[in-house]
PDB file with one MODEL, atoms N, CA, C and O in Angstrom:
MODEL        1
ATOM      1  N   UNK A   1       1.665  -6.396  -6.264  1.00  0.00           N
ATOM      2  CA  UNK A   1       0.685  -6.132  -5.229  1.00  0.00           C
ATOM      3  C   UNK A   1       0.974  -4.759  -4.614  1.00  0.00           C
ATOM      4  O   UNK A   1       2.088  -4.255  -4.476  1.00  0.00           O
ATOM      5  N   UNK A   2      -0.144  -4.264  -4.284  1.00  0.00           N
ATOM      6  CA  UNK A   2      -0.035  -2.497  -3.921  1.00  0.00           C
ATOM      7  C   UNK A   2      -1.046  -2.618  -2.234  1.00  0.00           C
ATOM      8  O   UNK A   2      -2.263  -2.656  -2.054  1.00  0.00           O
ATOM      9  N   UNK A   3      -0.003  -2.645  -1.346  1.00  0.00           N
ATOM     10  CA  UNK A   3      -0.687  -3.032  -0.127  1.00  0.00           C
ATOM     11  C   UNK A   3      -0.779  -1.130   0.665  1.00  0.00           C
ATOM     12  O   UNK A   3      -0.083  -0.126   0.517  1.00  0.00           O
ATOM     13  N   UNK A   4      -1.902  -1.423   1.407  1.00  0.00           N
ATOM     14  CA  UNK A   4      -1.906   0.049   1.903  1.00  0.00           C
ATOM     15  C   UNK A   4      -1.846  -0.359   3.402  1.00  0.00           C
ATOM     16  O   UNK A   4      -2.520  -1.345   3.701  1.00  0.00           O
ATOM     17  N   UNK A   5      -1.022   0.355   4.554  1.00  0.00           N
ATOM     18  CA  UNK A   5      -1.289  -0.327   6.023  1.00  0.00           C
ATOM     19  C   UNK A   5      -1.301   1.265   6.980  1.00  0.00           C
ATOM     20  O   UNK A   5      -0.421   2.108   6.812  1.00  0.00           O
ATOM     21  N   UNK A   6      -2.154   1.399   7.710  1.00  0.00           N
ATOM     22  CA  UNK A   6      -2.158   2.651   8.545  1.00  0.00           C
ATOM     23  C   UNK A   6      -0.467   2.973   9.199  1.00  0.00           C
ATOM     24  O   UNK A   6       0.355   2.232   9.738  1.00  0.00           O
ATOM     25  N   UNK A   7      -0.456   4.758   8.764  1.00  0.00           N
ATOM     26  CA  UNK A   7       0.678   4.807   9.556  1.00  0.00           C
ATOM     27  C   UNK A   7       1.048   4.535  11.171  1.00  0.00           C
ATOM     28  O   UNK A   7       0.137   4.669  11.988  1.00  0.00           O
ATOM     29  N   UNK A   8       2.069   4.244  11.517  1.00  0.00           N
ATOM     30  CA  UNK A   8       2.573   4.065  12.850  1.00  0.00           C
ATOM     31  C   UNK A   8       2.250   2.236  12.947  1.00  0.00           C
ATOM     32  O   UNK A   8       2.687   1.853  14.033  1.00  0.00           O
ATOM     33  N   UNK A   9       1.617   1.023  12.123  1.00  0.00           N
ATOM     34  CA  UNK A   9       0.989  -0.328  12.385  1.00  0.00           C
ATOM     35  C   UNK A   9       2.479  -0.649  12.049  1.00  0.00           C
ATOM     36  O   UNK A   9       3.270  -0.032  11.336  1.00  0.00           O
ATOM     37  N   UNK A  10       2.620  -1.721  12.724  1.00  0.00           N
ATOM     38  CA  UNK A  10       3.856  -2.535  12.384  1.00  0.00           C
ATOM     39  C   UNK A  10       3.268  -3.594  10.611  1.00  0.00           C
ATOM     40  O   UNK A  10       2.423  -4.486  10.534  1.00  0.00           O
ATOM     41  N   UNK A  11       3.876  -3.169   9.819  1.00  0.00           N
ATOM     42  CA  UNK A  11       3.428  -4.224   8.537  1.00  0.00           C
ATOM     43  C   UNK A  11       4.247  -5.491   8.448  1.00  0.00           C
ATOM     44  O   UNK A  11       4.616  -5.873   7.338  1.00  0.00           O
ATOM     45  N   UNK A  12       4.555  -6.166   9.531  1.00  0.00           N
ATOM     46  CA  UNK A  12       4.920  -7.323   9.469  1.00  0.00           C
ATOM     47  C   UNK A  12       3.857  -8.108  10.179  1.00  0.00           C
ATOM     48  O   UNK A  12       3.851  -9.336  10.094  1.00  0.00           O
ATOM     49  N   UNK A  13       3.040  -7.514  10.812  1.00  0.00           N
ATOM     50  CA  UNK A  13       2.099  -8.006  11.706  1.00  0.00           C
ATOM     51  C   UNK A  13       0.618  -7.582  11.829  1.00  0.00           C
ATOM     52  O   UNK A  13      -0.151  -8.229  12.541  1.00  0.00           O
ATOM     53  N   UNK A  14       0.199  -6.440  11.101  1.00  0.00           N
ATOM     54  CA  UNK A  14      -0.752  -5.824  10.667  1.00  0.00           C
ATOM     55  C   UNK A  14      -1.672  -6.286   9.218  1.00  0.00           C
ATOM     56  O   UNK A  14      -1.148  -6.622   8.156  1.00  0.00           O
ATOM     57  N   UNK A  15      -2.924  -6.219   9.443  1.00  0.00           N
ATOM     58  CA  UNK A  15      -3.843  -6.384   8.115  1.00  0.00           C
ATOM     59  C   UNK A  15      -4.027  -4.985   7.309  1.00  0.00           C
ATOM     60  O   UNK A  15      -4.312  -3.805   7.514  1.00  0.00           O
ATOM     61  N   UNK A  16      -3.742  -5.725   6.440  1.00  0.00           N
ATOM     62  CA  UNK A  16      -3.845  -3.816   5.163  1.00  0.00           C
ATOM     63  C   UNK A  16      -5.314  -3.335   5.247  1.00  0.00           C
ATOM     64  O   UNK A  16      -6.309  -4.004   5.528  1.00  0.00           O
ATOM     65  N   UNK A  17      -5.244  -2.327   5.010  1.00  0.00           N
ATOM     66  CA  UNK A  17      -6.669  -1.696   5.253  1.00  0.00           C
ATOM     67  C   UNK A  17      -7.181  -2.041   3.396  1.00  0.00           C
ATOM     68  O   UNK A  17      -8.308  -2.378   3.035  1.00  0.00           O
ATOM     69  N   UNK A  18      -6.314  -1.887   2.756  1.00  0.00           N
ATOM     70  CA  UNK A  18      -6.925  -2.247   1.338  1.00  0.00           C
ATOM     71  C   UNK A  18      -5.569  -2.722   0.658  1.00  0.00           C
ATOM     72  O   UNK A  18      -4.619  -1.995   0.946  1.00  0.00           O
ATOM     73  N   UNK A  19      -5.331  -3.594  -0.032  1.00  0.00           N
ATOM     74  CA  UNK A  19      -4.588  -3.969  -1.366  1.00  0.00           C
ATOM     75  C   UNK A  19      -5.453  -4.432  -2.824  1.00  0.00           C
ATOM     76  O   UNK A  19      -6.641  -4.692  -3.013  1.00  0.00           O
ATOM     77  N   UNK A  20      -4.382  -4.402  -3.640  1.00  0.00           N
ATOM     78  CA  UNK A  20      -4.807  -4.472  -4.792  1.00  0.00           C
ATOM     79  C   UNK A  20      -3.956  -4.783  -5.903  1.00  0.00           C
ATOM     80  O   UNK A  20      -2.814  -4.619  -5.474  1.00  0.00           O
ATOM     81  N   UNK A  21      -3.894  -5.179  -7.217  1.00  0.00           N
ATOM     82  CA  UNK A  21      -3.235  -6.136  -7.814  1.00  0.00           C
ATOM     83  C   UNK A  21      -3.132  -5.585  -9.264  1.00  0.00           C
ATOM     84  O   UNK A  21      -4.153  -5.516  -9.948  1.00  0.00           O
ATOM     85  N   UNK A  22      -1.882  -5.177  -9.767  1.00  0.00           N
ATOM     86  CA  UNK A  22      -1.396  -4.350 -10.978  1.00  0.00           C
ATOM     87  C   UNK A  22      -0.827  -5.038 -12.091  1.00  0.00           C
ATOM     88  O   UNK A  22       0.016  -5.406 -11.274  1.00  0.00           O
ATOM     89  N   UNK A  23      -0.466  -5.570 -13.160  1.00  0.00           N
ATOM     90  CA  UNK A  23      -0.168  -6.450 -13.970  1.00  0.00           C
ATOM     91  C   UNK A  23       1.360  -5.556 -14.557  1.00  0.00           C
ATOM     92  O   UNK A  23       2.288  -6.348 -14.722  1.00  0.00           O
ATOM     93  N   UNK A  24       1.640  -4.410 -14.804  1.00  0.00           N
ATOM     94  CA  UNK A  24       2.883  -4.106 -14.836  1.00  0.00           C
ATOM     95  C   UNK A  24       3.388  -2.365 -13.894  1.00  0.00           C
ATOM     96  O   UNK A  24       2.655  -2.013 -12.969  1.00  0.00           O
ATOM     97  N   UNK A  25       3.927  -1.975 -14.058  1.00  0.00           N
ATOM     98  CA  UNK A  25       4.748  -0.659 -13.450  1.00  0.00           C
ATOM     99  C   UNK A  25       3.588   0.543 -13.797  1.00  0.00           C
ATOM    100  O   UNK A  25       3.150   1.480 -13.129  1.00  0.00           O
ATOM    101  N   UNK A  26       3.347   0.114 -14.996  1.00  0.00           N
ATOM    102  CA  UNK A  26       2.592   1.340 -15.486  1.00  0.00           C
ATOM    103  C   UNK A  26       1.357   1.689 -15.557  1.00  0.00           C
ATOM    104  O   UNK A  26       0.884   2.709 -16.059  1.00  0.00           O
ATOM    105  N   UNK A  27       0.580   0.399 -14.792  1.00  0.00           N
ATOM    106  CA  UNK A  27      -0.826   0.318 -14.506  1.00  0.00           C
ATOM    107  C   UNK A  27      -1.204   1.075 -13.649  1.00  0.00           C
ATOM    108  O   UNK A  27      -0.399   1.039 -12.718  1.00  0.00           O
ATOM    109  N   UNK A  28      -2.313   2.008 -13.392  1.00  0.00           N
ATOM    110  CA  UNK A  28      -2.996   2.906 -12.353  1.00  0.00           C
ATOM    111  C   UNK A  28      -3.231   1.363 -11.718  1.00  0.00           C
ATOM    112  O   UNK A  28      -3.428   0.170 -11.948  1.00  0.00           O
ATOM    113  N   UNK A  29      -2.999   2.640 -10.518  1.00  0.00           N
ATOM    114  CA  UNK A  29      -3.535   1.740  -9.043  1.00  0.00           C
ATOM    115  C   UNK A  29      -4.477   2.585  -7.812  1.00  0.00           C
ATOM    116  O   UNK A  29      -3.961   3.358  -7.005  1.00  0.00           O
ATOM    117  N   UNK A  30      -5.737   2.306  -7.853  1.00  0.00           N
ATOM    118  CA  UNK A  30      -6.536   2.827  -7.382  1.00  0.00           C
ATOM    119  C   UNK A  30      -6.817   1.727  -6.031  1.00  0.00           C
ATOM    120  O   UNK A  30      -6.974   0.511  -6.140  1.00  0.00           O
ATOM    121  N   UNK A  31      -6.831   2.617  -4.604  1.00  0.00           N
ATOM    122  CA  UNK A  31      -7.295   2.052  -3.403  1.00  0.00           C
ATOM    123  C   UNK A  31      -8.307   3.019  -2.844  1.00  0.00           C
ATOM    124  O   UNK A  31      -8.375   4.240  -2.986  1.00  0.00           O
ATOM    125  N   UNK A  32      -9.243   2.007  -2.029  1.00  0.00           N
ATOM    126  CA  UNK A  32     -10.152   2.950  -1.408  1.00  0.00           C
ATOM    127  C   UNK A  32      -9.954   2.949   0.086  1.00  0.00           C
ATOM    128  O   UNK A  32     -10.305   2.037   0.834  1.00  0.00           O
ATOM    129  N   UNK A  33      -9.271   4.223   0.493  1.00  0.00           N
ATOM    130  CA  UNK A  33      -8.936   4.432   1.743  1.00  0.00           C
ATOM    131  C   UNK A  33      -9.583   5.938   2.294  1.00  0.00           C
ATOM    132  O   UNK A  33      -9.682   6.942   1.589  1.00  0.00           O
ATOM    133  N   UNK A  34      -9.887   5.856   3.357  1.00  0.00           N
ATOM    134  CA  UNK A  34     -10.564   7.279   4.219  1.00  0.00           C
ATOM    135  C   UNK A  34      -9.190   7.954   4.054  1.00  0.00           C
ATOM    136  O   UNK A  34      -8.143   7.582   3.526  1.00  0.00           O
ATOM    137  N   UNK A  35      -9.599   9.181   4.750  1.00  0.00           N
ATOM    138  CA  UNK A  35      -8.656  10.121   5.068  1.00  0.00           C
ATOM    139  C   UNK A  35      -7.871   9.995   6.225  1.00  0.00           C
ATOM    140  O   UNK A  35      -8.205   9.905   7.406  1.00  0.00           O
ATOM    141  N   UNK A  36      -6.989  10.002   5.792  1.00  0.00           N
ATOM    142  CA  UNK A  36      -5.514   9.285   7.142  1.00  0.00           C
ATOM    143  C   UNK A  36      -3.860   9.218   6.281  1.00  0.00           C
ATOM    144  O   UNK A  36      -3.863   9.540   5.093  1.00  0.00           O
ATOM    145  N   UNK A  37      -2.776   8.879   6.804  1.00  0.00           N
ATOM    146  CA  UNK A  37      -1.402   8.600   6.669  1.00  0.00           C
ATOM    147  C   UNK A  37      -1.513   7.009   6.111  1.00  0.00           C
ATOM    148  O   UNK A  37      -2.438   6.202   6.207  1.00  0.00           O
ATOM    149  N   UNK A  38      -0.493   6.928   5.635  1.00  0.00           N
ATOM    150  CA  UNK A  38      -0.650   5.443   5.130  1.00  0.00           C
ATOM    151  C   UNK A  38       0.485   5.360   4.759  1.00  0.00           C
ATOM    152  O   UNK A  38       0.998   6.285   4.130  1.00  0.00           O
ATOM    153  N   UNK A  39       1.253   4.062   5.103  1.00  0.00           N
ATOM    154  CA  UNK A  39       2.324   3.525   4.558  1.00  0.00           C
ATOM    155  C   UNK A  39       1.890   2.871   3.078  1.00  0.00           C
ATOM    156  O   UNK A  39       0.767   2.398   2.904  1.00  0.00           O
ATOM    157  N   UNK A  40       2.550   2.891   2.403  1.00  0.00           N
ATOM    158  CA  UNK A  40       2.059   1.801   0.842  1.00  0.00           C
ATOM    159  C   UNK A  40       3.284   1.120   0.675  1.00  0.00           C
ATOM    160  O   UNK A  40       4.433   1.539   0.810  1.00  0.00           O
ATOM    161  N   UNK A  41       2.897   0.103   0.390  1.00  0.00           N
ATOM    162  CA  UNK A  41       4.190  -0.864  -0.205  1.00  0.00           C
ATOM    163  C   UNK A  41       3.521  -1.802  -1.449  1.00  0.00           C
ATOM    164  O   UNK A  41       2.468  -2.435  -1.529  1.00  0.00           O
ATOM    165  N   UNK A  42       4.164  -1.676  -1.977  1.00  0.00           N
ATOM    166  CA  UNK A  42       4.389  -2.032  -3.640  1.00  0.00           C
ATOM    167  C   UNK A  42       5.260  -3.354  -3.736  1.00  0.00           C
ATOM    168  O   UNK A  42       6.446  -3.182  -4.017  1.00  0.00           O
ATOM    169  N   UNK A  43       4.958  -4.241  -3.600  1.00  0.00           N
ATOM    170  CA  UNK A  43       5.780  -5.737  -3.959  1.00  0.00           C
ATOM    171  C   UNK A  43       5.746  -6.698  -4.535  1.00  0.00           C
ATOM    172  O   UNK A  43       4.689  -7.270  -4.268  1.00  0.00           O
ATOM    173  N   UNK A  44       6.554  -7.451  -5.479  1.00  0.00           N
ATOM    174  CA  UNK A  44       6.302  -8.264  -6.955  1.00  0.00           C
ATOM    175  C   UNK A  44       6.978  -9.630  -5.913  1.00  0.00           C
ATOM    176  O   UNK A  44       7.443 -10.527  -6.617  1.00  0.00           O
ATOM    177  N   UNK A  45       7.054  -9.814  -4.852  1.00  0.00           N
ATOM    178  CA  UNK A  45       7.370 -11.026  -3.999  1.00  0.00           C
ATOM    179  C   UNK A  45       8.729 -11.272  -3.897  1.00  0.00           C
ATOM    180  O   UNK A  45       9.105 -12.018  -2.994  1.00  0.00           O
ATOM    181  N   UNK A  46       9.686 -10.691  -4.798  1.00  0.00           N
ATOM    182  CA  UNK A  46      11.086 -10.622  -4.851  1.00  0.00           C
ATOM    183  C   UNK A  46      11.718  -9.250  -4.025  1.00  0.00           C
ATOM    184  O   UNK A  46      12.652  -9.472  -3.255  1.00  0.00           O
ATOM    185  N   UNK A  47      11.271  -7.966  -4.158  1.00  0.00           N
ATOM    186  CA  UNK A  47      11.317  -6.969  -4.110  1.00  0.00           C
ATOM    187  C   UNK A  47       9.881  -6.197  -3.845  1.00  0.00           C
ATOM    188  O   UNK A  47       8.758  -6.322  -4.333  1.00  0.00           O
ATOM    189  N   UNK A  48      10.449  -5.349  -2.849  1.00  0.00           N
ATOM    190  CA  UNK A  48       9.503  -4.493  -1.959  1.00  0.00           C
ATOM    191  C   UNK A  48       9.822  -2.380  -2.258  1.00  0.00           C
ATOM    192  O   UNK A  48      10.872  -1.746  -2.357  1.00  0.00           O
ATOM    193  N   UNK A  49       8.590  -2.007  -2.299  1.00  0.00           N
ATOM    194  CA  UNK A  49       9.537  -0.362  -2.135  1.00  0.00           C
ATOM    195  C   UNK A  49       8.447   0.121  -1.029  1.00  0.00           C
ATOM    196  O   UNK A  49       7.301   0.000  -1.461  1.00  0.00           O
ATOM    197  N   UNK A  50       8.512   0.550   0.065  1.00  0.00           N
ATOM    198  CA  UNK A  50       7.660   1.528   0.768  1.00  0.00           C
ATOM    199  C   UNK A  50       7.874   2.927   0.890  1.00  0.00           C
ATOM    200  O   UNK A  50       8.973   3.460   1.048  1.00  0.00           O
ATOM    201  N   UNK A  51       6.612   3.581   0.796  1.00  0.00           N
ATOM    202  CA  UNK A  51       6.154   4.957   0.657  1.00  0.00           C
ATOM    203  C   UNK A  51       5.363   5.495   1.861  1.00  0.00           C
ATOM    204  O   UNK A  51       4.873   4.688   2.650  1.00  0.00           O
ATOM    205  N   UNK A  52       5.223   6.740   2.030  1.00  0.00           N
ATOM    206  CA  UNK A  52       4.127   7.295   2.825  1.00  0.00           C
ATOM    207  C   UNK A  52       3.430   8.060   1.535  1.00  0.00           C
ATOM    208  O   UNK A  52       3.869   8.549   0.494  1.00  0.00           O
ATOM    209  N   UNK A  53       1.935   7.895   2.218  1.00  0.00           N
ATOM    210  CA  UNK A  53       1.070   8.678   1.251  1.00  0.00           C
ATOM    211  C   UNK A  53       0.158   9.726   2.656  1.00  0.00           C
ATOM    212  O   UNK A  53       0.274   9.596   3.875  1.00  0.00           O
ATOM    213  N   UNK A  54      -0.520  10.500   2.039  1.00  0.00           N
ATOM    214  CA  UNK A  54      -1.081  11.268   3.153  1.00  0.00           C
ATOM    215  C   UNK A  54      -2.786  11.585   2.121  1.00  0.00           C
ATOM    216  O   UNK A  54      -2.943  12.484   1.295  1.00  0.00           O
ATOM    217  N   UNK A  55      -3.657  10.707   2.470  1.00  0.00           N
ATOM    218  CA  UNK A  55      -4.876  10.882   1.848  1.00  0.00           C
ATOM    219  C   UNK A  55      -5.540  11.935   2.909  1.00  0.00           C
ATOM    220  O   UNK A  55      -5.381  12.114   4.117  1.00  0.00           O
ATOM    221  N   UNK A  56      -6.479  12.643   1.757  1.00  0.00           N
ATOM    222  CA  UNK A  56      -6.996  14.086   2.108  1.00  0.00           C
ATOM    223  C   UNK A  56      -8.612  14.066   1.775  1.00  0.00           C
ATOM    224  O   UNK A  56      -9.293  15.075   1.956  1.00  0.00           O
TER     225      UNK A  56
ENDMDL
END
């Protein structure tokens, strides 16, 4: 799962503005988000990685 949550939202308690669902590592992952900061987190339910992205 490829969750997207506005920067500065707490993501333990916040609704993603968009997620979306990848079948391995190497699958494109396309979200539709406006222009803003965004935390992304990437998680297979065992393991989590978070990122900042900066859409333009």
């Amino acid at each position: 799962m490829v969750l997207a949550f506005k920067k500065g939202e707490d993501i333990n308690l916040a609704v993603p503005m968009d997620i979306t669902e990848v079948k391995n590592k190497t699958e494109n992952c396309i979200l539709g988000l406006k222009k803003g900061n965004y935390n992304i987190v990437v998680t297979n339910g065992k393991e989590s990685v978070k990122f900042e992205q900066n859409v333009k």
